[in-house]
C-alpha positions as CSV (number, residue, x, y, z in Angstrom):
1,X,-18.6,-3.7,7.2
2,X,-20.4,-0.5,7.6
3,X,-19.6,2.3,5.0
4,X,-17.5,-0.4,2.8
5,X,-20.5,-2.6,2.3
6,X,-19.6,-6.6,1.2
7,X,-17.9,-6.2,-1.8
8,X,-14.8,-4.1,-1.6
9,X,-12.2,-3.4,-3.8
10,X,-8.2,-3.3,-2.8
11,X,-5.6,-1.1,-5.1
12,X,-2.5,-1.6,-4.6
13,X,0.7,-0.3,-7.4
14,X,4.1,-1.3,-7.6
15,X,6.1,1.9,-7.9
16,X,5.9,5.1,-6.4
17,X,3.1,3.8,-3.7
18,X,5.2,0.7,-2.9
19,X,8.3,1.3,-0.4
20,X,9.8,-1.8,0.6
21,X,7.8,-3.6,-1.4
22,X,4.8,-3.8,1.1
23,X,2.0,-2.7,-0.5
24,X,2.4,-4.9,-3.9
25,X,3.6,-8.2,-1.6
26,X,0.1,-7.6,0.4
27,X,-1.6,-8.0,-2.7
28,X,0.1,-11.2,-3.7
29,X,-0.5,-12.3,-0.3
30,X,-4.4,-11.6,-1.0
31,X,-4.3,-13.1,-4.9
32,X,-2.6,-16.4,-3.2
33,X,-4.6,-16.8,-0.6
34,X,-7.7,-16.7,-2.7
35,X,-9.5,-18.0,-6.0
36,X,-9.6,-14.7,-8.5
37,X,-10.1,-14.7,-12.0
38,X,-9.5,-11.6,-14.6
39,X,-12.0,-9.5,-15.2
40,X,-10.5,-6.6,-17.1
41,X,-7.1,-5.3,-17.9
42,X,-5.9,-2.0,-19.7
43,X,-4.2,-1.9,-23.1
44,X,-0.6,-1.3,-22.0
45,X,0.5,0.7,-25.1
46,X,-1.8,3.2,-23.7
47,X,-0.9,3.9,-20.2
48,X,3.0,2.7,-20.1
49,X,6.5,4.4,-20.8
50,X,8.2,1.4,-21.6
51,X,11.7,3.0,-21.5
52,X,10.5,3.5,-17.7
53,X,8.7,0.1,-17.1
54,X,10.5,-2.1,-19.4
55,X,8.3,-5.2,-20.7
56,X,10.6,-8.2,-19.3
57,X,11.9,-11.3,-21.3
58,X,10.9,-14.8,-19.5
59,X,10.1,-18.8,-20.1
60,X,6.8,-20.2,-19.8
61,X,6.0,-23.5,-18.4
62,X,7.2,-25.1,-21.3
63,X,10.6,-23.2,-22.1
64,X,9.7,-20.9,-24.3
65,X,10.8,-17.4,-24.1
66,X,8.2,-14.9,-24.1
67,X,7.7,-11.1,-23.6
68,X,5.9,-10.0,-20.4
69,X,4.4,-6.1,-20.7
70,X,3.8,-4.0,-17.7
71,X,-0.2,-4.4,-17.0
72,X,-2.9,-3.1,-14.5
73,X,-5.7,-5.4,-13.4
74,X,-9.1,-6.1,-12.0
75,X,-9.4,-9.1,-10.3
76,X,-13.1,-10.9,-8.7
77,X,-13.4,-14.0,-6.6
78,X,-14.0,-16.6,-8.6
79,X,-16.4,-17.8,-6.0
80,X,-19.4,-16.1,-3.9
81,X,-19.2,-16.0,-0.3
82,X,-21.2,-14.8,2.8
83,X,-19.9,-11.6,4.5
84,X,-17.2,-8.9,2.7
85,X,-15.5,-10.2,-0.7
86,X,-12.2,-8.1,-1.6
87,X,-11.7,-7.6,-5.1
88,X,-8.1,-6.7,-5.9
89,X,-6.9,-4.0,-9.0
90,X,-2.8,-4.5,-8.9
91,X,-0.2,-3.7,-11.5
92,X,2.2,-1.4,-12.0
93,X,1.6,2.7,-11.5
94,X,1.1,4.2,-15.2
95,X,2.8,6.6,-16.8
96,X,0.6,8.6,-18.4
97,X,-2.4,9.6,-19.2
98,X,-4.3,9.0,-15.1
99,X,-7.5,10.0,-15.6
100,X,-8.8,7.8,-18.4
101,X,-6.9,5.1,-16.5
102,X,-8.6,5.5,-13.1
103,X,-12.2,6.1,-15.5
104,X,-11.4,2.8,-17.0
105,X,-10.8,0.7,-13.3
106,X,-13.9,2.7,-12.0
107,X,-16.3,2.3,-14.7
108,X,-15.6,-1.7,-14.7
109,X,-16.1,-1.3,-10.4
110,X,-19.5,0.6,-11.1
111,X,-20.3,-2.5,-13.1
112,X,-19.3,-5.3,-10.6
113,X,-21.5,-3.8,-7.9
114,X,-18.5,-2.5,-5.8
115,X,-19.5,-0.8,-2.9
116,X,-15.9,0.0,-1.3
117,X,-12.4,1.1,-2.3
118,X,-9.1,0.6,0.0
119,X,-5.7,2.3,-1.4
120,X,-2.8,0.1,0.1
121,X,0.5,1.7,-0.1
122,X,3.8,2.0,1.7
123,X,6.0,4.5,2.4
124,X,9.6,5.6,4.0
125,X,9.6,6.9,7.2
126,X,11.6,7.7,10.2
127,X,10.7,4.9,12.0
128,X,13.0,2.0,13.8
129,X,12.7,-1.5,12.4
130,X,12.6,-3.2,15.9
131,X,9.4,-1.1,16.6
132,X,5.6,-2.1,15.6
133,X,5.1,-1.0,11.6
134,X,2.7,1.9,12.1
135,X,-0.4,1.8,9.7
136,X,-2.3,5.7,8.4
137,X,-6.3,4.5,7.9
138,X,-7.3,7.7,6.4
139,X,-10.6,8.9,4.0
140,X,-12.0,11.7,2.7
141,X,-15.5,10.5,3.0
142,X,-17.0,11.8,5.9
143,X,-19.4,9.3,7.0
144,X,-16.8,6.4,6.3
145,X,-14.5,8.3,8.7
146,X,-17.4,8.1,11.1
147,X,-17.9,4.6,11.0
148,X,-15.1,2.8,10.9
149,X,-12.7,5.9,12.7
150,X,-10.4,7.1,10.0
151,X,-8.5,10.2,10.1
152,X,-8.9,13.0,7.4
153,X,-5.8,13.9,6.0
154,X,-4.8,17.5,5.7
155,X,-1.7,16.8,3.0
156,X,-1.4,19.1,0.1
157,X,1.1,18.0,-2.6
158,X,1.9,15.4,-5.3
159,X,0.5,12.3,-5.3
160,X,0.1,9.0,-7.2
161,X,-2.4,6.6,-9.2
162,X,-4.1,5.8,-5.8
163,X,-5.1,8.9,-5.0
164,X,-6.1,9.1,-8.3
165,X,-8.5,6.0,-8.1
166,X,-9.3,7.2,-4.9
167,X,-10.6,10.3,-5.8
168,X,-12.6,9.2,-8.7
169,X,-14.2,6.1,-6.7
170,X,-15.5,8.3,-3.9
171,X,-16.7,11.0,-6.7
172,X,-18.7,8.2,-8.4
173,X,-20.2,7.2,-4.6
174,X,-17.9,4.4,-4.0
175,X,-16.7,5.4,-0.4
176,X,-12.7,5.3,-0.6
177,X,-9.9,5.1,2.5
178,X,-6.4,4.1,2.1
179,X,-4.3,2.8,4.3
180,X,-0.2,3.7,4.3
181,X,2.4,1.7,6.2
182,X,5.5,3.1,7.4
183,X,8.8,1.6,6.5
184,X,12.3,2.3,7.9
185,X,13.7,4.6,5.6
186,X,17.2,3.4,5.7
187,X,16.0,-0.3,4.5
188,X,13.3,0.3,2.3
189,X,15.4,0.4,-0.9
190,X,17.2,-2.6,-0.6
191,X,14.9,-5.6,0.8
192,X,11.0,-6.1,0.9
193,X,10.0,-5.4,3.8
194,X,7.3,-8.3,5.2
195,X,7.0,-6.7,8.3
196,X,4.9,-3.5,6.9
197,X,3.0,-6.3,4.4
198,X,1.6,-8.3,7.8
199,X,0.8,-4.5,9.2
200,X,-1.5,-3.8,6.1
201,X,-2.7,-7.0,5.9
202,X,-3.8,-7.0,9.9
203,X,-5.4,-3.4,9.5
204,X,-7.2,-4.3,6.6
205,X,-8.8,-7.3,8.2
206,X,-9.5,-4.8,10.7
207,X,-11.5,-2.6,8.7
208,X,-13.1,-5.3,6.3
209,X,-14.2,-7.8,8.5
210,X,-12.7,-9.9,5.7
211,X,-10.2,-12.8,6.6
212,X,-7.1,-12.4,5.2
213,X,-3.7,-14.5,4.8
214,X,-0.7,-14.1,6.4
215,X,1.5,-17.3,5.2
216,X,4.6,-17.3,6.6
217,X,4.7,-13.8,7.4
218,X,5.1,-14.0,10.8
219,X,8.4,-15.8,10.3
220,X,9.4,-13.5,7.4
221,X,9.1,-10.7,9.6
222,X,11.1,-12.0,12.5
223,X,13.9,-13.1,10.3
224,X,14.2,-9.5,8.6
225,X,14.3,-7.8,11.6
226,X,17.0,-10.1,13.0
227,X,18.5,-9.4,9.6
228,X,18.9,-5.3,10.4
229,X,19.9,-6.4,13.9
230,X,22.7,-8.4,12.7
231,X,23.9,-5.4,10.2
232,X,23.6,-2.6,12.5
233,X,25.8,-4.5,15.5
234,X,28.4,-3.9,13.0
235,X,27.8,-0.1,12.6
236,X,27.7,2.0,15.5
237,X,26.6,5.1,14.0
238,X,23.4,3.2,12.2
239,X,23.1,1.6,16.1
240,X,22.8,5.1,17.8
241,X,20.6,6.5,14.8
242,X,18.5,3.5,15.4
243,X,17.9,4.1,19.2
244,X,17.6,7.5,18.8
245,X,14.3,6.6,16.2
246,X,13.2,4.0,19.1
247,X,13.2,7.3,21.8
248,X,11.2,9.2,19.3
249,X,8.7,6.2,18.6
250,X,8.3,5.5,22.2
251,X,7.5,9.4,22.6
252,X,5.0,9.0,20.1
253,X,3.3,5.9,21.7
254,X,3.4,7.1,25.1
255,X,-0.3,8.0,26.2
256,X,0.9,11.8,26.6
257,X,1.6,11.9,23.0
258,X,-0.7,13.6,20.7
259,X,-2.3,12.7,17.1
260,X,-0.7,16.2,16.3
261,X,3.2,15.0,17.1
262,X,2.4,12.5,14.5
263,X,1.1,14.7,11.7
264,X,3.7,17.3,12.4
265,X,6.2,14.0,11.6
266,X,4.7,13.1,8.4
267,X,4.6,16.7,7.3
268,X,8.2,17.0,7.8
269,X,8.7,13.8,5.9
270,X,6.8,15.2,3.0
271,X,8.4,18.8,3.3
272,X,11.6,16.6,2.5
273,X,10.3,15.0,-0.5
274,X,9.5,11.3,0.5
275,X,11.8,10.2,2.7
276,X,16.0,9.9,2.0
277,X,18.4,7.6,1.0
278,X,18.4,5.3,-2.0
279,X,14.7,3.6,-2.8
280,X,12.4,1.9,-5.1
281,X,10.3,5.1,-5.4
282,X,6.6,3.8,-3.2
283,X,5.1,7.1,-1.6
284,X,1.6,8.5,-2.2
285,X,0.4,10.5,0.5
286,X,2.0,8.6,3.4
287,X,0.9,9.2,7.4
288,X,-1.2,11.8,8.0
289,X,-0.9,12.2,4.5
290,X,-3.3,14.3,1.9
């Protein structure tokens, strides 16, 4: 695709960036539904609290228990193909120590001929479940803005490991976006959420040109909403807070609605640290974020 170029590389973190578990599912969706093969990973003891990311006990394929440490990983197609290739970097968000990490991930891109870097990452929003997952395709790179519309992003504020990557990838002229997906804030902390995985997955296809696999999302989707459906006919506050997000949403998407309502929205969800209510912590820089 124009800007991206053919060989383009997808970040995507469990923690902080990950609500709902959407950004880190897309990515096993993309690992799945392909042939990769390692091609660099960081020294753990380096980059990882363990008292925070705990390595976790487990048995291998032939019963034996082994010690799994947190990692963070570059990943190439084993195989060549006509049109755009995504290469995929996945793990879990470091602890410490950021900018030698993002220096190593970039450094091996430079070396593999990457011409194109997506951030994938999910955040909580106040958004309604029974509603289309809204996507943010945002860059700081001017001309990819230009060519494949993106937004600029006018956030100022914390952030995480992809911004991080982000920044250093379009510094070392690897053009960078990211893309965001809004979850429903009061059930991002306690189920994925395949609904906002088949929204990042369908707008990265979008702006890749590359095809991408949905599996049974489709289903998944459809059976976790009816899931929420089922939970909230038993609650009728969580029923009124729900339609009242369904009035705001339908505002938003009405054609008198502006792309200002919508920033103002993600500012205030910032301004309020992230979103409320119990979580796996997954926000960057979220909407019309940074």
């Amino acid at each position: 695709m124009d800007g991206l170029g053919r060989r383009v590389l997808i970040a995507g973190f469990d923690g902080w960036n990950d609500a709902g578990e959407a950004a880190s599912s897309a990515i096993t969706h993309l690992q799945e539904g392909g042939s990769y093969e390692p091609v660099f990973s960081v020294d753990p003891e380096l980059y990882f609290d363990y008292q925070y990311t705990r390595p976790q006990m487990a048995a291998d394929s032939e019963g034996r228990r082994t010690l799994k440490w947190p990692e963070a990983t570059l990943l190439r197609p084993k195989r060549s193909t006509r049109g755009t290739q995504l290469w995929l970097l996945t793990g879990v968000e470091p602890a410490r120590a950021w900018q030698a990490f993002a220096s190593e991930f970039i450094d091996i891109a430079l070396r593999e001929d990457i011409t194109g870097f997506i951030a994938i990452g999910s955040m909580m929003s106040d958004v309604p479940h029974t509603r289309p997952i809204s996507v943010f395709a945002g860059s700081d790179n001017e001309a990819l803005r230009g060519s494949l519309d993106l937004e600029r992003s006018t956030y100022e504020g914390p952030v995480g490991i992809l911004s991080v990557l982000g920044n250093l990838a379009d510094a070392s002229g690897i053009p960078a976006a990211s893309l965001w997906a809004s979850v429903p804030h009061y059930v991002a902390g306690h189920t994925p959420s395949p609904k906002a995985t088949l929204a990042l997955l369908d707008k990265l296809e979008d702006l890749t040109g590359a095809p991408v696999p949905r599996g049974e999302l489709a289903t998944e989707s459809a059976a976790w909403e009816a899931s929420i459906d089922a939970a909230a006919a038993d609650d009728e506050e969580m029923t009124e807070y729900i339609h009242q997000l369904e009035r705001t949403r339908d505002t938003w998407d009405s054609p008198e609605a502006s792309g200002d309502a919508i920033a103002q929205e993600f500012e205030r969800y910032l301004r309020r640290g992230g979103g409320e209510g119990p979580t796996k912590p997954g926000r960057d820089e979220p909407r019309s974020g940074r």
